[in-house]
C-alpha positions in Angstrom: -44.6 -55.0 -52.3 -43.9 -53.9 -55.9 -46.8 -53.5 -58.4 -45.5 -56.2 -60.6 -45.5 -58.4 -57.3 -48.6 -58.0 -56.6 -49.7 -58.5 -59.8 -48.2 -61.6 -60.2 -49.8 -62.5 -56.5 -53.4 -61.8 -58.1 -52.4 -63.6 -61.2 -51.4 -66.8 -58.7 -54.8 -65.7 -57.1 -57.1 -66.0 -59.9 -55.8 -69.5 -61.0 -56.1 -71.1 -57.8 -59.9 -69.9 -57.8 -59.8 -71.5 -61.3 -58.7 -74.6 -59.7 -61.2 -73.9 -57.4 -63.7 -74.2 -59.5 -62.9 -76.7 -61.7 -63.2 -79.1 -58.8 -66.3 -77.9 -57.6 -68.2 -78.2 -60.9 -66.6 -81.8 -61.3 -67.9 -82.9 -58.0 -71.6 -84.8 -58.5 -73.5 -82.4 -56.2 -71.6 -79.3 -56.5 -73.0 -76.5 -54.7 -74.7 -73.6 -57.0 -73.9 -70.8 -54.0 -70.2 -71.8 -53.8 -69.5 -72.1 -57.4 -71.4 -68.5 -57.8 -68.9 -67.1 -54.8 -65.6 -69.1 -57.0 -66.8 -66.7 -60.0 -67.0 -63.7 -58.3 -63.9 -63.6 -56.4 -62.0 -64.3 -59.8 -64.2 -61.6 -61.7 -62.6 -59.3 -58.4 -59.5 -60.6 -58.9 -59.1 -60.5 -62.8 -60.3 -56.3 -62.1 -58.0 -55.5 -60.1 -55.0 -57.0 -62.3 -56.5 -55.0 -65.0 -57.2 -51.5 -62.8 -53.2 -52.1 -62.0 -52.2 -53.1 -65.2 -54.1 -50.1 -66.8 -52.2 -47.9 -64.4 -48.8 -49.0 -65.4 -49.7 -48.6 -68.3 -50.8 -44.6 -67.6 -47.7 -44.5 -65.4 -45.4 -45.0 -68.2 -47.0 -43.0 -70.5 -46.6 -39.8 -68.1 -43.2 -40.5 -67.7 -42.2 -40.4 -71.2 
């Protein structure tokens, strides 16, 4: 898998979480504990898209 692949996999990732979430928080008795778990698994997700993008980015540079 490329790194723009994966990247795009994360990025598919972090907006189903967001999904995720949105539906817990709009259910009546939505449950602290999960929506806390939702939140961290997309503050995982969103830094490692941005420890790979930052390497690209570092990558490219060097090979200039």
């Amino acid at each position: 898998m490329s790194v723009e692949s994966h990247i795009a996999s994360l990025n598919a990732k972090h907006s189903e979480l967001e999904n995720r979430l949105s539906e817990e928080m709009a259910r009546p008795s939505s449950d602290f504990y999960t929506i806390k778990d939702i939140k961290k698994q997309k503050l995982l997700v969103k830094e490692e898209i941005s420890r790979l993008m930052h390497n690209i980015i570092e990558h490219r540079k060097t090979a200039s």
